[in-house]
C-alpha positions in Angstrom: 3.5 -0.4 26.7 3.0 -2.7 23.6 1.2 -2.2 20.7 0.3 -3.9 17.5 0.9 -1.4 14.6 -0.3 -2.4 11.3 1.1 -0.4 8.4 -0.8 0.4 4.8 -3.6 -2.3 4.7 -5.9 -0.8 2.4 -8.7 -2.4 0.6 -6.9 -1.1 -3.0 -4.6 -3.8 -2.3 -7.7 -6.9 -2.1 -9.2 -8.3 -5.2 -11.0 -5.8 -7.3 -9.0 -3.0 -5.8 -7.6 -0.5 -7.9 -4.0 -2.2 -6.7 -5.3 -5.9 -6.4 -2.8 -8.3 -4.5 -3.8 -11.7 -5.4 -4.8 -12.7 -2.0 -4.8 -9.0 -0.1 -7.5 -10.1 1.5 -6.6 -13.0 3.4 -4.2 -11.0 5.7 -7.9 -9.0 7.1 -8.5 -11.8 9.4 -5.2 -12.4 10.6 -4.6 -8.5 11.4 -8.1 -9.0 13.0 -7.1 -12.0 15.5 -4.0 -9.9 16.2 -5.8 -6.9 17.2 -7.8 -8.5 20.1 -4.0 -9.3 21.5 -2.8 -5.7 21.7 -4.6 -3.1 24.0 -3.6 -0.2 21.1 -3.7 -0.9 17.3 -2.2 1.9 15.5 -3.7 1.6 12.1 -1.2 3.5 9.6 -2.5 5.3 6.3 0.0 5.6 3.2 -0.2 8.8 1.0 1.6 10.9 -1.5 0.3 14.4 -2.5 -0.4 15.5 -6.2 2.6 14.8 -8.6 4.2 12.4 -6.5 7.1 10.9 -8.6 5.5 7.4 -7.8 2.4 8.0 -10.3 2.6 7.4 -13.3 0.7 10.9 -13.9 4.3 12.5 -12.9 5.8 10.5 -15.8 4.8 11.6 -19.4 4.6 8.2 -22.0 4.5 6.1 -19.1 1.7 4.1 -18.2 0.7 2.2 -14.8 2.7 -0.5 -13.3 5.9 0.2 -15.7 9.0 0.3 -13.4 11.4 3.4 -14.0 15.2 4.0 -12.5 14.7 6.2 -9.4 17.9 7.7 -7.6 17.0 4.6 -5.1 16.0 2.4 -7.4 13.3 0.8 -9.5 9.9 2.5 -9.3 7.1 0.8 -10.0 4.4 3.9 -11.6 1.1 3.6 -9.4 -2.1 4.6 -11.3 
């Protein structure tokens, strides 16, 4: 069996989402076309619980798309 699986596309990341990508929205189409291709699409869903080191929230005096050193590397603080 084949299968198309489209991670993390999430309107947040389209302009005047709370994560805008300057262009996220032009990859909805293409997804789209691919879809029709595959006889299962498995759409994935990313998420963090509460506290998550990746908000900024988990980092006091930091604010929203600072980076910070992480034990793998820069972290950019999500809102």
């Amino acid at each position: 069996m084949t299968a198309l699986l489209v991670v993390d596309v999430q309107n947040d990341f389209c302009p005047g989402g709370r994560l805008a990508v300057t262009g996220g929205d032009e990859i909805i189409p293409l997804v789209t076309a691919l879809g029709l291709r595959f006889e299962t699409v498995v759409l994935t869903q990313d998420w963090h619980p509460a506290g998550h080191s990746s908000f900024a929230s988990h980092h006091p005096g930091r604010r929203h798309f600072e980076s910070v050193a992480m034990a793998y590397g820069e972290q950019v603080l999500w809102p």
